[in-house]
FILO-382369 format. One record per residue (C-alpha): residue number from 1; residue in three letters; x, y, z. Coordinates in Angstrom, 3 decimals, m for minus. Example, Ala and Ser with C-alpha at 12.3 -4.5 7.8 and 13.67 -1.06 7.14 Angstrom:
2
+-----+-----+----------+----------+----------+
!   n ! res !        X !        Y !        Z !
+-----+-----+----------+----------+----------+
!   1 ! ALA !   12.300 !   m4.500 !    7.800 !
!   2 ! SER !   13.670 !   m1.060 !    7.140 !
+-----+-----+----------+----------+----------+
// end
This chain:
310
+-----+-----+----------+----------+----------+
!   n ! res !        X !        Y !        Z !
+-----+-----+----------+----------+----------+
!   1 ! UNK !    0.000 !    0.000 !    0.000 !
!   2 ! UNK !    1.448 !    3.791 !   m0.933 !
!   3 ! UNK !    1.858 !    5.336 !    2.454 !
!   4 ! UNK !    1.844 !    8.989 !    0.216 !
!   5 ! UNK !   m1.813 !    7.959 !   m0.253 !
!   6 ! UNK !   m3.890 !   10.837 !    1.323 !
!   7 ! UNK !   m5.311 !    9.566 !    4.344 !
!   8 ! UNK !   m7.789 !   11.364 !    6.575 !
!   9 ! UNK !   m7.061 !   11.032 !   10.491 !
!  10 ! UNK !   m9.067 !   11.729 !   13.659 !
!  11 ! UNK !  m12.506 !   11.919 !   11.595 !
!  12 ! UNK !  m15.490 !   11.245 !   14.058 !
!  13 ! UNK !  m16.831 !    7.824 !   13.781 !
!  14 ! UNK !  m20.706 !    7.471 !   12.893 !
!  15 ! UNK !  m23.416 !    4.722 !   13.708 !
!  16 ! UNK !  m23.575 !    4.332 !   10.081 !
!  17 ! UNK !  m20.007 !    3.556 !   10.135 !
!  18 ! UNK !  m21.092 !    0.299 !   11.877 !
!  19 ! UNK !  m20.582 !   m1.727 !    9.022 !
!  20 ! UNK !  m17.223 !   m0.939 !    7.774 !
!  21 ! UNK !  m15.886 !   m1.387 !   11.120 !
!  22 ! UNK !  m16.898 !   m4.588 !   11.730 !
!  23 ! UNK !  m15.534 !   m5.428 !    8.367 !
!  24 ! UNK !  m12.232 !   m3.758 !    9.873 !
!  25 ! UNK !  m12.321 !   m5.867 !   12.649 !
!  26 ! UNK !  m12.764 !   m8.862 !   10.979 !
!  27 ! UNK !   m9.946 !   m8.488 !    8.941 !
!  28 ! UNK !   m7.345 !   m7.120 !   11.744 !
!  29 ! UNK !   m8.994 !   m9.779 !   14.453 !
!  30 ! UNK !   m9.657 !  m13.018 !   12.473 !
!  31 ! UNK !  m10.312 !  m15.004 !   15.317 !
!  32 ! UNK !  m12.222 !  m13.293 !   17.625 !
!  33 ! UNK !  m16.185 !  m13.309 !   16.721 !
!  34 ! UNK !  m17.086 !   m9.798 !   15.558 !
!  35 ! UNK !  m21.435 !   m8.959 !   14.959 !
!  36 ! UNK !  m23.026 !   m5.920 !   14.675 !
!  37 ! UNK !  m24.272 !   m6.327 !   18.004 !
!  38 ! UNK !  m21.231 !   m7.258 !   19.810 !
!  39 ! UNK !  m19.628 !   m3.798 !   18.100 !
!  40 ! UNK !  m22.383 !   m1.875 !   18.948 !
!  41 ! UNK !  m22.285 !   m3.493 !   22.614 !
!  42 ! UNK !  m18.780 !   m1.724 !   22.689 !
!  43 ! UNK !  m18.787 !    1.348 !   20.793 !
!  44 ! UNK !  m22.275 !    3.447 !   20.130 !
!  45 ! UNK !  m25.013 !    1.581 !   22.987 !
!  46 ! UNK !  m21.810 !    1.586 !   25.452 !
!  47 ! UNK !  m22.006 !    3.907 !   28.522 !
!  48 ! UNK !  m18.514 !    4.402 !   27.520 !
!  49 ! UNK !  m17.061 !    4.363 !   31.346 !
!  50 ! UNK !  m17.255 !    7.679 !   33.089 !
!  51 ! UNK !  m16.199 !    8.988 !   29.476 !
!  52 ! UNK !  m15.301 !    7.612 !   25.816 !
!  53 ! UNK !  m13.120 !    8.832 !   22.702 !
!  54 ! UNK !  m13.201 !    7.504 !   19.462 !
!  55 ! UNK !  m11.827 !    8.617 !   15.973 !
!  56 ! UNK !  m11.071 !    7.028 !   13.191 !
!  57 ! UNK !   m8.904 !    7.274 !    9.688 !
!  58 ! UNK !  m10.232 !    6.703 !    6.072 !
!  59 ! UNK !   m8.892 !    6.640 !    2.770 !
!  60 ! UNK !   m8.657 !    9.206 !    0.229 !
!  61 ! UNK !  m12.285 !    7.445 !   m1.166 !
!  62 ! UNK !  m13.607 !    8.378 !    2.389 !
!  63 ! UNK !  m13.574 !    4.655 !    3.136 !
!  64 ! UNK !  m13.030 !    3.555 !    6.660 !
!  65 ! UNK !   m9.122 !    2.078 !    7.285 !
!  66 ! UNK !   m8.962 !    2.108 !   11.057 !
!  67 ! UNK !  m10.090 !    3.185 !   14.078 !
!  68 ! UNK !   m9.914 !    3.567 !   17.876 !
!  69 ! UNK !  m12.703 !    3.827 !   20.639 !
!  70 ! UNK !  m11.331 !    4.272 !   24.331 !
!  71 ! UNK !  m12.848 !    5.285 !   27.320 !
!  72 ! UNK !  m11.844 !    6.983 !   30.889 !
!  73 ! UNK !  m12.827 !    5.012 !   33.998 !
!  74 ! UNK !  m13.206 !    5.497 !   37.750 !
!  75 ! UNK !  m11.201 !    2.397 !   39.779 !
!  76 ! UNK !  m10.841 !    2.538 !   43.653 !
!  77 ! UNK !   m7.045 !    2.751 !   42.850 !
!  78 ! UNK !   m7.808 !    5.964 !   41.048 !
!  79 ! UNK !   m8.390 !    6.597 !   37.763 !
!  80 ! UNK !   m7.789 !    4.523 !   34.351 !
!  81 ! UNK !   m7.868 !    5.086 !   30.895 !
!  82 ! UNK !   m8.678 !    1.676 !   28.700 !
!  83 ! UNK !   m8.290 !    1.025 !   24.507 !
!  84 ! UNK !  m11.356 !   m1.084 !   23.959 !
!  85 ! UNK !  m10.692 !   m1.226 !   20.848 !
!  86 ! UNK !   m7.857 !   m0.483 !   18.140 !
!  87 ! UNK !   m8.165 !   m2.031 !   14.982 !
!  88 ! UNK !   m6.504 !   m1.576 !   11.102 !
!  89 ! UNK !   m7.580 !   m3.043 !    8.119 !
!  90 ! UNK !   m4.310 !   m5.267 !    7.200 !
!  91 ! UNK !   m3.446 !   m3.514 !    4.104 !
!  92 ! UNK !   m2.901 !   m0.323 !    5.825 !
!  93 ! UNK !   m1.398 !   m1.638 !    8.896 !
!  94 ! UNK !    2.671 !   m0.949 !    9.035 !
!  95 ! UNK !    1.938 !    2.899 !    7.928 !
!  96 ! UNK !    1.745 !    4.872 !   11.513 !
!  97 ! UNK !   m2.291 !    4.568 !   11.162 !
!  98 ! UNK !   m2.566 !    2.456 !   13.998 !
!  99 ! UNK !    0.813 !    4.748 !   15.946 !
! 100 ! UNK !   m1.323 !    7.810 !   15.243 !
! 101 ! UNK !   m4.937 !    6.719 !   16.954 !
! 102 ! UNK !   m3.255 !    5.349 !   19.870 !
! 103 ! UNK !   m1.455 !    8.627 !   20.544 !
! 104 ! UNK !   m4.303 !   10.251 !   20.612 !
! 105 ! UNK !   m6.457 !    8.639 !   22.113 !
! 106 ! UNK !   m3.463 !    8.241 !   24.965 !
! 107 ! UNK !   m3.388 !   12.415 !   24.908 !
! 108 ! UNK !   m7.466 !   12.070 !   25.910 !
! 109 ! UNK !   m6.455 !    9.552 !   28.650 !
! 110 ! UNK !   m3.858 !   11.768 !   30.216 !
! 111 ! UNK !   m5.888 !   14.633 !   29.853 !
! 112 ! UNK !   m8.446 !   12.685 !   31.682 !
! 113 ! UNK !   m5.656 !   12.186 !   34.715 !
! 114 ! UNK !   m5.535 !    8.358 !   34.084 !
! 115 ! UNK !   m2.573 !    7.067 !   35.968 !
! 116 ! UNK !   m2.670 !    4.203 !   33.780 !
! 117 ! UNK !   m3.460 !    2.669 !   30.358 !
! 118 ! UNK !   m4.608 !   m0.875 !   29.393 !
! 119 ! UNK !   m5.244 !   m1.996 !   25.483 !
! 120 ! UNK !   m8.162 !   m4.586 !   25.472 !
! 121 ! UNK !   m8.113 !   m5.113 !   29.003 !
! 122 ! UNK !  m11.257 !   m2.876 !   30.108 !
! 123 ! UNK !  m13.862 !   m3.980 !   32.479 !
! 124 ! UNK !  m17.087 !   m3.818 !   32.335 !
! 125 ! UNK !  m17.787 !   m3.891 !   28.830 !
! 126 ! UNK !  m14.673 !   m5.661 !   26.660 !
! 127 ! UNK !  m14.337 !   m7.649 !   23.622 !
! 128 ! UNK !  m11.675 !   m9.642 !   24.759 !
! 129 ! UNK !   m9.614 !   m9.611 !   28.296 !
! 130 ! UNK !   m6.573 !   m8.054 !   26.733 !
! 131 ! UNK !   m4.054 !   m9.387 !   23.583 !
! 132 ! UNK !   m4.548 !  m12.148 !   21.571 !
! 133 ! UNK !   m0.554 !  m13.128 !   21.559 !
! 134 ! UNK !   m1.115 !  m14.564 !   18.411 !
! 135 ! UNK !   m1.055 !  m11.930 !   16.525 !
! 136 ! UNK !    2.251 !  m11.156 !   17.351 !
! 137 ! UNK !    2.181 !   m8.126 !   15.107 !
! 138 ! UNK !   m0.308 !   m6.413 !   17.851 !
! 139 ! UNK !    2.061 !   m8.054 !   20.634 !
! 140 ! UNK !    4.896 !   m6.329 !   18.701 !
! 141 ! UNK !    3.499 !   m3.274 !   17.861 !
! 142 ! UNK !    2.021 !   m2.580 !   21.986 !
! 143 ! UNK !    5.922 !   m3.309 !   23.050 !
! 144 ! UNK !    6.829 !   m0.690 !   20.457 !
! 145 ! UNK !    4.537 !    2.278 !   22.121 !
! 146 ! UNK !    5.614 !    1.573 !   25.394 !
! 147 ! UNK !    3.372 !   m1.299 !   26.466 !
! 148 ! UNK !    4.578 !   m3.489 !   29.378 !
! 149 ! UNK !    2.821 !   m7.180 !   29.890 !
! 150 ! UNK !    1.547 !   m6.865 !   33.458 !
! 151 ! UNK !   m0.507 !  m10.725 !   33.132 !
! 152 ! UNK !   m2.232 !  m12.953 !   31.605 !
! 153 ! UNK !   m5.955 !  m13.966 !   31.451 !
! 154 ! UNK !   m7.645 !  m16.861 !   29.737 !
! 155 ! UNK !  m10.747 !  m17.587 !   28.262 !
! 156 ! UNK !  m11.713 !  m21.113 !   28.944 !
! 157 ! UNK !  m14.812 !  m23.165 !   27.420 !
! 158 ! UNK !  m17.164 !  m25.856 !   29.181 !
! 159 ! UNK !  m19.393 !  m28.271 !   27.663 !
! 160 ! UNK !  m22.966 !  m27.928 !   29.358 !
! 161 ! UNK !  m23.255 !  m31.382 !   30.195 !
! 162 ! UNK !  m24.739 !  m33.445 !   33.323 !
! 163 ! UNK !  m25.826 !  m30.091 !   34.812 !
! 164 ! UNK !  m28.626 !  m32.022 !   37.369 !
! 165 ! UNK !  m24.647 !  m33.355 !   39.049 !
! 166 ! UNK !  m25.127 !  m30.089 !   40.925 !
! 167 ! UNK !  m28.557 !  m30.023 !   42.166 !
! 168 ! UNK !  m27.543 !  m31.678 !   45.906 !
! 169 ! UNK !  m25.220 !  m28.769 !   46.363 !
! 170 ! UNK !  m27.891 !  m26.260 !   45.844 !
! 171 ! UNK !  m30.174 !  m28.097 !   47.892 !
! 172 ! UNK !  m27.839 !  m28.134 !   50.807 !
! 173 ! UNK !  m27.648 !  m24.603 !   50.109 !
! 174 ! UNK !  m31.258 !  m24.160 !   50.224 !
! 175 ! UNK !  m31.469 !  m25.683 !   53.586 !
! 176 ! UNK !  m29.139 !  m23.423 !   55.151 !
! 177 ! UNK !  m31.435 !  m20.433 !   54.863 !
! 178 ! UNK !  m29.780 !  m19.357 !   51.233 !
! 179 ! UNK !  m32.314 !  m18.561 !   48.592 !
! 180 ! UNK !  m32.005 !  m19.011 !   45.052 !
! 181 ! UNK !  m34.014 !  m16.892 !   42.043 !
! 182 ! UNK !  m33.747 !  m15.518 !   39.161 !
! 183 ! UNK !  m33.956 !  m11.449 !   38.969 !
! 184 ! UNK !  m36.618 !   m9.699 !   37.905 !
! 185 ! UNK !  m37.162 !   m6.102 !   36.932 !
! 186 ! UNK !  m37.994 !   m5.136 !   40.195 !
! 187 ! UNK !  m35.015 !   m6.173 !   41.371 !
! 188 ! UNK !  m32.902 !   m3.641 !   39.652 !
! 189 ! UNK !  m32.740 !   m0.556 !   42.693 !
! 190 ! UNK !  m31.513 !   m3.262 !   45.231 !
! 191 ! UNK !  m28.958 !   m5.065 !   42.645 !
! 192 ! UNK !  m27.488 !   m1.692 !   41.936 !
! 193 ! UNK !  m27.411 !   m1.029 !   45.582 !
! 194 ! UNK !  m25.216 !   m4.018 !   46.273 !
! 195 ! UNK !  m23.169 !   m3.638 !   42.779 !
! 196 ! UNK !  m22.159 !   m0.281 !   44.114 !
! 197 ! UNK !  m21.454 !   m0.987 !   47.358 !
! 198 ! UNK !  m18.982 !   m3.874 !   46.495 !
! 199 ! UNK !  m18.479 !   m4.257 !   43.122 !
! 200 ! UNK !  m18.842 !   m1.256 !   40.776 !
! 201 ! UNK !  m16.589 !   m2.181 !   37.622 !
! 202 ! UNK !  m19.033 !   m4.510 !   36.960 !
! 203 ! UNK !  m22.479 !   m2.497 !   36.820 !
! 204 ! UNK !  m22.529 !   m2.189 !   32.940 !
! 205 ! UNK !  m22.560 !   m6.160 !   32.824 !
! 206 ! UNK !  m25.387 !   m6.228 !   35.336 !
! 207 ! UNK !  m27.224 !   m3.357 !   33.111 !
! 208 ! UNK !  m26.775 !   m5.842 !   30.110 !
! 209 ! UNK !  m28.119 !   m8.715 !   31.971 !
! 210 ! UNK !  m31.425 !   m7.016 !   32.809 !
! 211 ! UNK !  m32.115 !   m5.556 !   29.395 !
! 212 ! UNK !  m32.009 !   m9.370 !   28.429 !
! 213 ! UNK !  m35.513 !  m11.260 !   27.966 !
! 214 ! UNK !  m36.019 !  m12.773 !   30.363 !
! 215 ! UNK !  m33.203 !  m11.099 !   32.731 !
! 216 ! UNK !  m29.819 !  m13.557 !   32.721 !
! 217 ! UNK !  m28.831 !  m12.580 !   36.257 !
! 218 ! UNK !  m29.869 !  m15.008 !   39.358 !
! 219 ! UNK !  m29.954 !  m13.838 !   42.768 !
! 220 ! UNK !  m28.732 !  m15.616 !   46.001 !
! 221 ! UNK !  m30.060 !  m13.962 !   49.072 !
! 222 ! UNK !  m29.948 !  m14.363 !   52.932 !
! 223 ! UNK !  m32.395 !  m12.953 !   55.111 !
! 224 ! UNK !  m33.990 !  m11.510 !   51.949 !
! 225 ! UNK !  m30.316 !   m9.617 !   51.407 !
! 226 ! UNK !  m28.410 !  m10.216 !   48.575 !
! 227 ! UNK !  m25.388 !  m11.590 !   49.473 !
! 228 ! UNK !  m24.273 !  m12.971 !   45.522 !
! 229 ! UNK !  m25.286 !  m13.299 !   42.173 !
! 230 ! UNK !  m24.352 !  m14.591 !   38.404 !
! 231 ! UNK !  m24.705 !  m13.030 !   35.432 !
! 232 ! UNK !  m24.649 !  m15.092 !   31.625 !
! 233 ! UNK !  m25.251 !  m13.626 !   28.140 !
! 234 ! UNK !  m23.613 !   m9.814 !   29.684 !
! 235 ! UNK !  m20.786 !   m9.170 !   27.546 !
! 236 ! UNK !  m20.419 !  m10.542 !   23.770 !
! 237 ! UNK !  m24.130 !  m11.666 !   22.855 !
! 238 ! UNK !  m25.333 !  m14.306 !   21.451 !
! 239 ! UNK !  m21.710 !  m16.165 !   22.435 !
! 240 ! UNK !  m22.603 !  m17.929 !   25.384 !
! 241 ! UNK !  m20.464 !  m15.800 !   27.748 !
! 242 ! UNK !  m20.647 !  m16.724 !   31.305 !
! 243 ! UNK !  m19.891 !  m14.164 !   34.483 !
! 244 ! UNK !  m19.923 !  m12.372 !   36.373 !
! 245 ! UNK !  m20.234 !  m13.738 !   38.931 !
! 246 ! UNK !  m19.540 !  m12.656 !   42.674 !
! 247 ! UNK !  m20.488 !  m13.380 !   46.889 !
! 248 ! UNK !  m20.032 !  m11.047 !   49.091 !
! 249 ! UNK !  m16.854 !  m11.651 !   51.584 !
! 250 ! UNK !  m19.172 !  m12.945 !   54.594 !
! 251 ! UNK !  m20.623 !  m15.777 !   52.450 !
! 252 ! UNK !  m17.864 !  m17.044 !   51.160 !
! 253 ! UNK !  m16.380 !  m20.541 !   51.440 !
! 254 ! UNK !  m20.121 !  m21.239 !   52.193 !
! 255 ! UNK !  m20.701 !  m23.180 !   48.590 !
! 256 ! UNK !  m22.697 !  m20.119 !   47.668 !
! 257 ! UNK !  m20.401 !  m19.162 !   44.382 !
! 258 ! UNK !  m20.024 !  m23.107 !   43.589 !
! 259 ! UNK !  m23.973 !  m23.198 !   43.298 !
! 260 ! UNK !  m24.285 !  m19.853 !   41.312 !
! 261 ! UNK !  m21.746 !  m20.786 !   38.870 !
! 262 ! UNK !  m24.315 !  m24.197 !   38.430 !
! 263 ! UNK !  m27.465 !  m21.602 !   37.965 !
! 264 ! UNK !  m25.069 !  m19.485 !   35.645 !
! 265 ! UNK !  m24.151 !  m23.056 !   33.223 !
! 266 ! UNK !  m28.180 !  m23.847 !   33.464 !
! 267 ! UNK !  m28.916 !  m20.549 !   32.624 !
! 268 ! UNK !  m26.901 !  m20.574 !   29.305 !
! 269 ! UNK !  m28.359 !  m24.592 !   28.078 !
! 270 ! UNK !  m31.974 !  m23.364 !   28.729 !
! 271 ! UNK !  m30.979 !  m20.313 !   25.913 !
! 272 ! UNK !  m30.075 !  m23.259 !   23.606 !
! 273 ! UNK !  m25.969 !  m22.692 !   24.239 !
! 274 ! UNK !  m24.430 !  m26.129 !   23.746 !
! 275 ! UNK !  m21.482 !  m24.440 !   25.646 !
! 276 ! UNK !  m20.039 !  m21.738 !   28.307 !
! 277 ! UNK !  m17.081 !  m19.106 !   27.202 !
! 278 ! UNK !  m15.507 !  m18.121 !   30.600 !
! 279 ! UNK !  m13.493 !  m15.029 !   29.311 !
! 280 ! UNK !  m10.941 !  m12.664 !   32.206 !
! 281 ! UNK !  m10.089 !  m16.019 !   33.819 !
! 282 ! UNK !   m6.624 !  m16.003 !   35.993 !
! 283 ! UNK !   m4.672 !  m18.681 !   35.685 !
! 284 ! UNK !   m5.053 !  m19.595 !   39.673 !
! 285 ! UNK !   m8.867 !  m20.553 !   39.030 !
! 286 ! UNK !   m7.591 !  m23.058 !   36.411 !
! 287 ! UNK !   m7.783 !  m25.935 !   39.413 !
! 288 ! UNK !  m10.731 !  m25.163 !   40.040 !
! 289 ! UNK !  m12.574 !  m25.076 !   36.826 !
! 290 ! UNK !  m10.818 !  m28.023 !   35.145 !
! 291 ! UNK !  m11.966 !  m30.041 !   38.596 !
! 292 ! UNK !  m15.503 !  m28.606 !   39.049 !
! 293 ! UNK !  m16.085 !  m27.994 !   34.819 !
! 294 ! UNK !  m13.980 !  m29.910 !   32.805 !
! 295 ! UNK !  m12.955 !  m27.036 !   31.456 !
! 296 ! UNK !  m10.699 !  m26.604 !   28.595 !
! 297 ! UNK !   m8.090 !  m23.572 !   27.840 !
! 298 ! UNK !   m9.643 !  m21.937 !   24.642 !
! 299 ! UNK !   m6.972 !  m19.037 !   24.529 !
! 300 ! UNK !   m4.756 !  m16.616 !   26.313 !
! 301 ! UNK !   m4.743 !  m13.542 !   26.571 !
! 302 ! UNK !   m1.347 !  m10.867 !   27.487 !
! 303 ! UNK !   m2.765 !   m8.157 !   29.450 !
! 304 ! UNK !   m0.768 !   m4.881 !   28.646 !
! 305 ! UNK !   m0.403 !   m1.701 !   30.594 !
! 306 ! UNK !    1.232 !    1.789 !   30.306 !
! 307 ! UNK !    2.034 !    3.715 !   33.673 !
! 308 ! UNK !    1.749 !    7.259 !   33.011 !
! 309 ! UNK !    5.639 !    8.942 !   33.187 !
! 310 ! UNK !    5.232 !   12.087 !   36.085 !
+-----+-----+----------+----------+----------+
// end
């Protein structure tokens, strides 16, 4: 490709752009699954964090080449700055496109007073947990600006299989005063109650989850509180992406999150999903999904960071 070609950077991306981006995608990220719906779940019907930026760069036809959407986020170790996405079509890639819409959507970051910098790695509402290390051009090209690998997360897949194995668990459960349900609208106000009291990165998940028909969130509560709950179908749709999932500290090693991760796999074969994606998976929880799942290790992904430079 001529790199003289005239190429127009930091134009606004449109709805309408919708389909040449996921044709973008496609092309720069051949195996991750990219829909119209998943792209609009992370770019136009996204909260965007506490804030978003997104530009893009087109050919001299006006055609879409490449883009960038990142957002600014409140963590309680202060505030972050994520790329949720950052993709070139191939045959422009090696040309400073992809250089140029990372700088500046870094400069928004900064100017945001984001201490720090992930690429992929952004909760609440991601297409994957960080970088495929696959494509070692993207692995290459994140070292190149800067980009440290601070982990690694996994996405691991279970086949929904001999789910009634864990009914005497949640009976057991049941017995000890828990109860089990799935969420309904009305249950919003007191979800979001708990969400922000104890888990807040996760609240655009739980906003997903509701929105679905019926809801995909269950509920475990103790003296009508909720102490816990799973989530299936909140990030990705139509994948069969399981979590979150979370019990408060005084319930735990209780068998509560054993049991909700059961209603969570039932929840996804009653949608008609023959299997469970288990994306932003540390490698210490390998054990215990291998032993409790069967799982199997789908893919890896490198998480990578930038600290901001006083």
């Amino acid at each position: 490709m001529d790199s003289s070609a005239a190429l127009i950077v930091n134009e606004t991306l449109q709805v309408s752009d919708l389909p040449s981006m996921v044709e973008v995608c496609r092309m720069a990220m051949p195996m991750e699954e990219i829909t119209s719906p998943i792209l609009m779940e992370k770019t136009f019907g996204s909260r965007g964090g506490d804030a978003a930026f997104q530009c893009c760069c087109r050919d001299e036809k006006g055609a879409l080449i490449g883009f960038i959407w990142a957002i600014s986020f409140e963590t309680e170790n202060g505030r972050m700055g994520g790329i949720r996405l950052l993709a070139v079509h191939p045959k422009w890639q090696r040309l400073g496109i992809g250089s140029s819409l990372l700088k500046a959507a870094e400069s928004y970051c900064w100017e945001q007073s984001a201490r720090e910098i992930s690429i992929g790695a952004t909760p609440g509402n991601y297409l994957v947990a960080g970088v495929n290390p696959l494509y070692m051009n993207s692995t290459c090209f994140c070292e190149s600006m800067g980009y440290r690998m601070s982990g690694i997360t996994q996405v691991l897949s279970c086949r929904l299989v001999n789910l009634e194995r864990f009914d005497a668990r949640r009976d057991d459960l049941l017995k000890s005063g828990y109860q089990l349900r799935r969420a309904m609208g009305w249950d919003r106000r007191a979800t979001d109650e708990f969400l922000s009291a104890n888990w807040k990165e996760c609240e655009e998940e739980i906003e997903h989850a509701f929105a679905n028909t019926p809801p995909t969130i269950s509920l475990c509560l103790f003296d009508n509180q909720i102490v816990g709950f799973v989530a299936t179908e909140a990030n990705n749709p139509g994948t069969g992406v399981f979590g979150p999932v979370y019990v408060h500290k005084d319930h735990r090693r209780k068998g509560v999150c054993r049991v909700l991760v059961a209603e969570g796999l039932k929840s996804l074969w009653a949608r008609g999903f023959a299997t469970s994606k288990h994306p932003w998976t540390t490698p210490t929880l390998s054990r215990f999904y291998s032993d409790e799942l069967n799982a199997t290790r789908e893919r890896i992904h490198f998480i990578y960071r930038r600290t901001r430079v006083s």
